[in-house]
C-alpha positions as CSV (number, residue, x, y, z in Angstrom):
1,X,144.1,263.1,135.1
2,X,144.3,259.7,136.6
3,X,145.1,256.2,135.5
4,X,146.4,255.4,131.8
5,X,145.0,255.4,129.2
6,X,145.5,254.5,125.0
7,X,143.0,256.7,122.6
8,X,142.9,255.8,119.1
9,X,139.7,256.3,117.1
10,X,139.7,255.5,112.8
11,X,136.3,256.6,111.8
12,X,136.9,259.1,109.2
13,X,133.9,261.4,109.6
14,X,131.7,263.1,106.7
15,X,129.9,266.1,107.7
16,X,127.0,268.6,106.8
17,X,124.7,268.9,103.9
18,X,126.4,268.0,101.5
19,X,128.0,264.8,103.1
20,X,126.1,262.2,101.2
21,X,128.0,263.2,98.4
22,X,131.1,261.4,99.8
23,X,130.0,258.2,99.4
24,X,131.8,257.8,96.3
25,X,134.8,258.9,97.9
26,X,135.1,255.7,100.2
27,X,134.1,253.0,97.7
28,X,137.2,252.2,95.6
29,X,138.4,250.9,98.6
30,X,135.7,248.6,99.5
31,X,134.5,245.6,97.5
32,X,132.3,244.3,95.2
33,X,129.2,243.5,97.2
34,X,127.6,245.5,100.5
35,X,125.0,244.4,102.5
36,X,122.8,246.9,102.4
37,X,120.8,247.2,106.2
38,X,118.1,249.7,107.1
39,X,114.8,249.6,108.8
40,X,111.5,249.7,108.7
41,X,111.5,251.8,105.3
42,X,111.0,255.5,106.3
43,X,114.3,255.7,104.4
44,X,112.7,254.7,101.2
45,X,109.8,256.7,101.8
46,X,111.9,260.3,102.5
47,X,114.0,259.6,99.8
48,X,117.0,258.8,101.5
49,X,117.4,255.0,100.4
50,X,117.2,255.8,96.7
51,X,119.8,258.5,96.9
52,X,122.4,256.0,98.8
53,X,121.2,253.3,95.9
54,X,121.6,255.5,92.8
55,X,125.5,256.1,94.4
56,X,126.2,252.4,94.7
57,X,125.0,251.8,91.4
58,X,126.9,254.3,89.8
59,X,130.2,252.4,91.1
60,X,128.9,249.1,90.1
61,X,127.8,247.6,93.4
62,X,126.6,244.5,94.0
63,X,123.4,245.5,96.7
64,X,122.8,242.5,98.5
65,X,119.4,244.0,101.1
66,X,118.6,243.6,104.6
67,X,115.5,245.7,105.6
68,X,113.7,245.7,109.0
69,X,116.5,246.3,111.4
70,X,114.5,247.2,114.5
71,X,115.1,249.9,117.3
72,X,116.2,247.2,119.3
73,X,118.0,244.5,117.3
74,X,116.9,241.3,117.9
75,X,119.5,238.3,118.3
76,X,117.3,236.6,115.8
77,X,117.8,239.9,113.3
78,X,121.4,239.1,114.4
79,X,121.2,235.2,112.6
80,X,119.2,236.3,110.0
81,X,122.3,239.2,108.7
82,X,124.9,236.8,109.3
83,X,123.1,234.3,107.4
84,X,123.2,236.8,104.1
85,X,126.0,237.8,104.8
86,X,127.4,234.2,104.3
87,X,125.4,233.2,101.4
88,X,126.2,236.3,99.2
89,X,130.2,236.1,100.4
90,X,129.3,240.5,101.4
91,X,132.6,242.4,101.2
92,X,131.6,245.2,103.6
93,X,128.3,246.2,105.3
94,X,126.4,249.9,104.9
95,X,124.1,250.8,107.7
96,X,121.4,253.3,106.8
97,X,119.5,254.4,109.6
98,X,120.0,255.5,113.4
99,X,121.6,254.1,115.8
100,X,120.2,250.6,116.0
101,X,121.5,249.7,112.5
102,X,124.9,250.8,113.0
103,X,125.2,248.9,116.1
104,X,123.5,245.9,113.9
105,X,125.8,246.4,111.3
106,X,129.0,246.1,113.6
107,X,127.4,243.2,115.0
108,X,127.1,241.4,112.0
109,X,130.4,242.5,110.6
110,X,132.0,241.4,113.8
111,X,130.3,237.6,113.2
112,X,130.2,236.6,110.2
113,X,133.7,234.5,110.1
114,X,133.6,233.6,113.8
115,X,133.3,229.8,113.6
116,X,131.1,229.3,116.5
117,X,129.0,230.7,119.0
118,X,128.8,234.2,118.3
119,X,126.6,235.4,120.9
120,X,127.6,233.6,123.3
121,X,131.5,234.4,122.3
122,X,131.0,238.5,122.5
123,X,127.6,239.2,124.1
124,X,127.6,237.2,126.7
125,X,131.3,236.1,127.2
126,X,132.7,239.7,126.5
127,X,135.8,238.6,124.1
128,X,137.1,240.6,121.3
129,X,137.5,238.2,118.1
130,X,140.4,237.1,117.6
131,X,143.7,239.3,116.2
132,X,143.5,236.5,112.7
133,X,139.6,236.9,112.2
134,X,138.2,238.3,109.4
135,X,135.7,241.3,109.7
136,X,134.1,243.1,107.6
137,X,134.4,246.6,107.3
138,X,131.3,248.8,107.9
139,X,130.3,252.5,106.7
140,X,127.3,253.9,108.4
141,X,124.7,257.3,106.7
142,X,123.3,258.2,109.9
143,X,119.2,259.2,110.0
144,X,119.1,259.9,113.7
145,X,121.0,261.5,116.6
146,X,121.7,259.9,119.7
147,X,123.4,256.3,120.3
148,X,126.9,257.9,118.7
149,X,127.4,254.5,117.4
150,X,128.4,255.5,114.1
151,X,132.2,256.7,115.8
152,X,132.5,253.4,118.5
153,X,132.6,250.2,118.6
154,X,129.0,249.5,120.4
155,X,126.7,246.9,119.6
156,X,123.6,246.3,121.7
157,X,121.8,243.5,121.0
158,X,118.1,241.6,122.8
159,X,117.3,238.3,123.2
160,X,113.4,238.8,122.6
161,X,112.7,235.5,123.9
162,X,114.4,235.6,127.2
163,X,113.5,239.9,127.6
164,X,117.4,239.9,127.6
165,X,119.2,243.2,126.3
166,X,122.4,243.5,126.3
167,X,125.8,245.4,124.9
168,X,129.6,244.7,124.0
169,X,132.1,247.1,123.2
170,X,134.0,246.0,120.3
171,X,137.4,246.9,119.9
172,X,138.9,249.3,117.0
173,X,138.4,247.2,114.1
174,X,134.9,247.1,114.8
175,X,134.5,251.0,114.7
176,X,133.3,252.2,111.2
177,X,135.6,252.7,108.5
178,X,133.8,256.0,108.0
179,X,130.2,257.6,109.0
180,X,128.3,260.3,107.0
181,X,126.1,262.7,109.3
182,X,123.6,265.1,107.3
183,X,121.8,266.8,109.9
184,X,119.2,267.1,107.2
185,X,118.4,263.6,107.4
186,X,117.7,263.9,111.4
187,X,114.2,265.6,110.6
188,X,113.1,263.0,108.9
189,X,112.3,261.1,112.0
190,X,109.5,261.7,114.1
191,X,109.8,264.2,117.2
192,X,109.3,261.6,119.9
193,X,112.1,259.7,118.6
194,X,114.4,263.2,118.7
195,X,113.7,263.6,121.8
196,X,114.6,260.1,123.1
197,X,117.7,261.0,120.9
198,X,118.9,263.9,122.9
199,X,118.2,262.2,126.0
200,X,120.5,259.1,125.0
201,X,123.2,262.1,124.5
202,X,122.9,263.4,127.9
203,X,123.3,260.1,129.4
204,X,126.1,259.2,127.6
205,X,127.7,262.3,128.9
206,X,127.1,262.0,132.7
207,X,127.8,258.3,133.1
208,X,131.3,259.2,132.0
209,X,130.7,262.6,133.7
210,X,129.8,261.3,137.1
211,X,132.8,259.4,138.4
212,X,135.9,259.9,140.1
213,X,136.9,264.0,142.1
214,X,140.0,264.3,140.1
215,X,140.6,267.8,138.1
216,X,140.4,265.8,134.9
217,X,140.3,267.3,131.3
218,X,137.4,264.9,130.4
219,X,135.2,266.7,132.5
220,X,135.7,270.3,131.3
221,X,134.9,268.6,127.9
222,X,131.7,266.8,129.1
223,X,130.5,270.1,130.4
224,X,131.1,272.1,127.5
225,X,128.9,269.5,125.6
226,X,126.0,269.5,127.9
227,X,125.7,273.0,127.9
228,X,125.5,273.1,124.3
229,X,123.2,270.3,124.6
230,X,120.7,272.0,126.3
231,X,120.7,275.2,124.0
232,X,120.3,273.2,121.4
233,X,117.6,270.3,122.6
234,X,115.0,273.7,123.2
235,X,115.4,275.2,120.2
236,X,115.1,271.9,118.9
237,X,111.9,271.3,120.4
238,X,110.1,274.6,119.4
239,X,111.6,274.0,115.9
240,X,112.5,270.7,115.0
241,X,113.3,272.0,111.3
242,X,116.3,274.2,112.9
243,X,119.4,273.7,111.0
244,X,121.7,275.0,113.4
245,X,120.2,273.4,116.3
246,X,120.0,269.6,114.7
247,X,123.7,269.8,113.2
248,X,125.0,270.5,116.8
249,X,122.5,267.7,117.9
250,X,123.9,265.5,116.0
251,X,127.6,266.4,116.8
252,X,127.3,266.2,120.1
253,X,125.9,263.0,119.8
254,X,129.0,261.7,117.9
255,X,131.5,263.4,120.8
256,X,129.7,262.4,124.0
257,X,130.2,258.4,122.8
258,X,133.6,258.0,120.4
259,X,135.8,257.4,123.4
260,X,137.1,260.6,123.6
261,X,135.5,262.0,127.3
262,X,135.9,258.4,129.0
263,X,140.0,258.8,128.7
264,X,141.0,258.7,132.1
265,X,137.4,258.2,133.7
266,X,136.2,255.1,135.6
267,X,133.0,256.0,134.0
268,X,129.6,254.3,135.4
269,X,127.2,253.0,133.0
270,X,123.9,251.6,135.5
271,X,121.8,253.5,134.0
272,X,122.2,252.2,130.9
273,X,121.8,248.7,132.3
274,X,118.8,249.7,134.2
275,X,117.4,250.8,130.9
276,X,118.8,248.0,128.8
277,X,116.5,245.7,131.0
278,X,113.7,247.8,131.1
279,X,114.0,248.5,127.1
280,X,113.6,244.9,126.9
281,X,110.6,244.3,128.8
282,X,108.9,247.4,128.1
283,X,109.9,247.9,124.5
284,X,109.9,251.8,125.0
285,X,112.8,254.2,123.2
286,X,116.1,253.5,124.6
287,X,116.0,257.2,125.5
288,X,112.8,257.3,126.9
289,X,114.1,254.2,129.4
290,X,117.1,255.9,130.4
291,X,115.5,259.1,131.2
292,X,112.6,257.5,133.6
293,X,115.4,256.2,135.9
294,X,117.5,259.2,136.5
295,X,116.0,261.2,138.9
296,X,116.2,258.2,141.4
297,X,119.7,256.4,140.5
298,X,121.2,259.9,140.0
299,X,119.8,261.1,143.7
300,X,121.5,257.9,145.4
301,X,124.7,258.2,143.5
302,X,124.5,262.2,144.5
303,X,124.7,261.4,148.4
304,X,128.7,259.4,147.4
305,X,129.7,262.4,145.2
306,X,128.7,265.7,146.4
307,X,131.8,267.7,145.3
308,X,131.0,266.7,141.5
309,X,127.4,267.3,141.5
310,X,128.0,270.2,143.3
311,X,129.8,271.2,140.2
312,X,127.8,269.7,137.9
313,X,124.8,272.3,139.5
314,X,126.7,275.4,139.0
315,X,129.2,274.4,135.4
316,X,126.2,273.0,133.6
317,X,123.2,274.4,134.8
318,X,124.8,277.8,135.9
319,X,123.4,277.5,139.6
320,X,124.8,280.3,142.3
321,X,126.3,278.6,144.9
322,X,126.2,281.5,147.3
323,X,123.5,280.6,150.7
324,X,123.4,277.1,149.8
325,X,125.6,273.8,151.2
326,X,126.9,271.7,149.4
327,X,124.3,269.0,149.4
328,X,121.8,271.7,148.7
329,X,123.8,273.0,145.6
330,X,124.1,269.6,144.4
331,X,119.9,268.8,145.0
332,X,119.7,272.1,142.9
333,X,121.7,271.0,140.2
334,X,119.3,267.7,139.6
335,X,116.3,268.8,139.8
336,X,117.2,271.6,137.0
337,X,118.0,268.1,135.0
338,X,114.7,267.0,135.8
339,X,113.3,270.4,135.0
340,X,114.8,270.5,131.8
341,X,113.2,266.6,131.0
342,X,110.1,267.6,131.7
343,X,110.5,271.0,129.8
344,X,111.7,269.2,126.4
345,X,108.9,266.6,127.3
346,X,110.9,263.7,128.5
347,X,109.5,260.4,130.6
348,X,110.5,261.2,134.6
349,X,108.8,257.8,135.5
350,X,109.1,254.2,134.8
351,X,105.4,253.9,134.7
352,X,105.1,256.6,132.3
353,X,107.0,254.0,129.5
354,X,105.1,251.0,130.5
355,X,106.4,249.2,133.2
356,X,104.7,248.2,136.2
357,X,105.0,246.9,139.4
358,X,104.1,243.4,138.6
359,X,107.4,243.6,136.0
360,X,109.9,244.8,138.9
361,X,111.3,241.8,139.6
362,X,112.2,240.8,136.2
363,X,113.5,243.5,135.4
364,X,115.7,243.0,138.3
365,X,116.4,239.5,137.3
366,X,117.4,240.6,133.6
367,X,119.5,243.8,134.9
368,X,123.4,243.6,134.5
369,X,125.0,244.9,137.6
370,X,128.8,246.3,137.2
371,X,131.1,248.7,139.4
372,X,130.0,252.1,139.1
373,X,131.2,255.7,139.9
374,X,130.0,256.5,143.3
375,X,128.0,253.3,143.9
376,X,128.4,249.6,143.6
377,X,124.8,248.3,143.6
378,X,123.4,244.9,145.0
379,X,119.6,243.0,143.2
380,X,118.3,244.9,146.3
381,X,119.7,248.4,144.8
382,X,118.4,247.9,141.4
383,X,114.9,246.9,143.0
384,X,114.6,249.8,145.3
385,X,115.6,252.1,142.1
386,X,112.8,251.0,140.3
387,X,110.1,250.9,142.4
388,X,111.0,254.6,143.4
389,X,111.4,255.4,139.8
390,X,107.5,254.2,139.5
C-alpha cells in the first residue's frame, strides 16, 4: 500500500430487524430537544415516522420538526434547518430518511453555530469548522440504501438557483454519532429509487477502485464488495421483498463509503462531479446521473489503466483472460458493467435522464473538475464526455 494514511471512523452502527429498537439506547446521552428531519412523508405513511416518534416520546423529547428534505437538498432547505435549529436552541439532530437527509442533517449540524457565511465557508471554500465550534450531534434511521452517508462525513448540497450542486467532506465530528439500518425499511421505497440506490453503491466503489497499480489491500476489499453487489442487486430486482438480498444491499452501501476502501487510494471522484452537475440541471436520481456517464468516462480512463481494468474484468466479473490482450480483457470487463446496468434496468445515456444537447454547455460550466485516477480532465474533456454519453 502506498502513501499514509490516519483511519478513524465513530459511528456506532445498529443493525437488522430489530435495530429501531436501539433508539433508546443512544438518548440518555443526547439532549432535550432534536430536530426531527425527514422528507416528503412516505415515512409517516409506512409507519416508520410514528414508530421513531412514540420512542422519543417515551424519553421525554422535545420534537422540534423539519419535513420536506428533498433528494437533492436545496441551499435554501439548508437556511430554513439552520434557522429552527436556532430558534428552538435543538440539542442534536435525527435524520429519518435516505441519504439526502443524512447528508442534510450533517449539514445543518455542521452550521448552525458558525457565525458567518456557511456556504460559502464549507461548500464552496472547503474548510472544516473550526477545532472550538460547536456542532451538533446527529443520529440518522436510514430508509434507503445507497449514498452510505449515514457512516461519513458527506454533505451534498444545490444551489437551485444557480443549477449548482455541490459536496464537502466534513471531518470526524461531523460523522453520525450512531446510524440504525433496518433493511426492512429499504422496501418501503419505490423500485426505481433501489435501483438508483445500488448504482450510487457501485460507483462509490470504483472511483476509489480505479486509481493507482499498487498491490493495495483496499482493492481486494473493493472487489469482494462488488461481487456481492451484483448477486445481490439481481435478486433484488426480481424480488425486491428479499430479505437477504436488501440487508446486504444495504451493508454494502455503508462499506463502499465510511472511509474504509479509500485508505491508501488516490481515489477519483469525476463521475460524481459529472453527475453532481447533471443532477442539478436535470433533476434526475443521483444514481440514475451517475450511471448514464460511465460507459464513456470509464472507456477514456480505461486506455491510462489497462492493468487494473484488466483485473477489474476477470476479479469482479470473473472474465477468462486466456486469447484476449490486455486492452481486450479490459473492453470485456466494461461492457459486462454495462451489461449488468442494462440488465437491472439502469440509465446507459444522458439523454435517457433528461438532458440534452442544448444543456451541454452548462453542464460543463457548472461541472467541478479535480485530479483523478488515470485522467486529469480539461472543460473540453468533460464536454466531449457528455456529448458521447448522449
Amino acid at each position: 500500500m502506498q502513501g499514509n494514511f490516519k483511519y478513524h471512523n465513530p459511528t456506532k452502527l445498529y443493525f437488522g430487524e430489530e435495530a429501531l429498537n436501539c433508539l433508546k439506547d443512544e438518548l440518555d446521552g443526547l439532549g432535550q430537544t432534536v430536530l426531527l428531519n425527514y422528507g416528503s412523508g412516505s415515512v409517516k405513511r409506512n409507519g416508520i415516522y410514528d414508530q421513531v416518534v412514540a420512542i422519543l416520546r417515551e424519553a421525554g423529547k422535545t420534537i422540534v420538526e423539519n419535513p420536506g428534505v428533498m433528494s437533492n437538498p436545496t441551499l435554501e432547505k439548508l437556511h430554513e434547518g439552520v434557522r429552527l435549529a436556532r430558534e428552538n436552541k435543538v440539542d442534536w439532530i435525527l435524520a429519518l430518511g435516505g441519504g439526502s437527509v443524512c447528508d442534510y442533517s450533517k449539514g445543518v449540524a455542521a452550521s448552525v453555530y458558525y457565525e458567518g457565511d456557511y456556504w460559502q465557508q464549507f461548500w464552496l471554500d472547503g474548510h472544516q469548522p473550526a477545532k472550538d465550534q460547536r456542532i451538533l450531534p446527529v443520529g440518522c434511521i436510514l430508509t434507503m440504501a445507497g449514498t452510505g452517508s449515514e457512516m461519513n462525513g458527506g454533505c451534498v448540497i444545490t444551489d437551485a438557483q444557480k443549477n449548482f450542486k455541490t459536496g464537502h467532506v466534513f471531518d470526524s465530528r461531523l460523522m453520525p454519532r450512531f446510524a440504525i439500518l433496518n433493511p426492512r425499511f429499504t422496501m418501503t421505497v419505490p423500485i426505481e429509487q433501489m435501483k438508483a440506490g445500488i448504482y450510487d453503491i457501485m460507483n462509490h466503489i470504483m472511483e476509489q477502485y480505479f486509481s493507482d497499480f499498487d498491490d493495495n489491500t483496499s482493492d481486494y476489499i473493493a472487489e469482494g464488495l462488488m461481487r456481492g453487489l451484483i448477486v445481490a442487486s439481481r435478486a433484488a430486482v426480481k424480488d425486491p421483498l428479499n430479505y437477504e438480498a436488501r440487508s446486504n444491499i444495504m451493508w454494502t452501501a455503508t462499506w463502499a463509503l465510511n472511509t474504509l476502501i479509500r485508505c491508501g487510494k488516490s481515489e477519483d471522484w469525476m463521475v460524481h462531479m459529472l453527475g453532481h452537475s447533471l443532477g442539478a440541471w436535470t433533476h434526475a436520481p443521483h444514481g440514475y446521473t451517475l450511471a448514464s456517464v460511465t460507459p464513456a468516462y470509464y472507456r477514456r480512463a480505461m486506455e491510462n489503466g489497462l492493468p487494473k481494468f484488466a483485473r477489474y474484468a476477470q476479479t469482479v466479473w470473473n472474465i477468462r483472460p486466456e486469447g484476449k490482450t490486455e486492452h481486450e480483457l479490459a473492453e470485456a470487463g466494461l461492457q459486462a458493467l454495462c451489461n449488468w446496468m442494462k440488465e437491472i434496468g439502469l440509465p446507459l445515456t444522458i439523454s435517457e435522464i433528461g438532458a440534452t444537447p442544448e444543456m451541454i454547455d452548462n453542464i460543463v460550466s457548472t461541472t467541478e473538475i479535480f485530479p483523478a485516477g488515470y485522467l486529469n480532465l480539461t472543460a473540453d474533456d468533460v464536454k466531449q464526455i457528455l456529448l458521447e454519453s448522449l
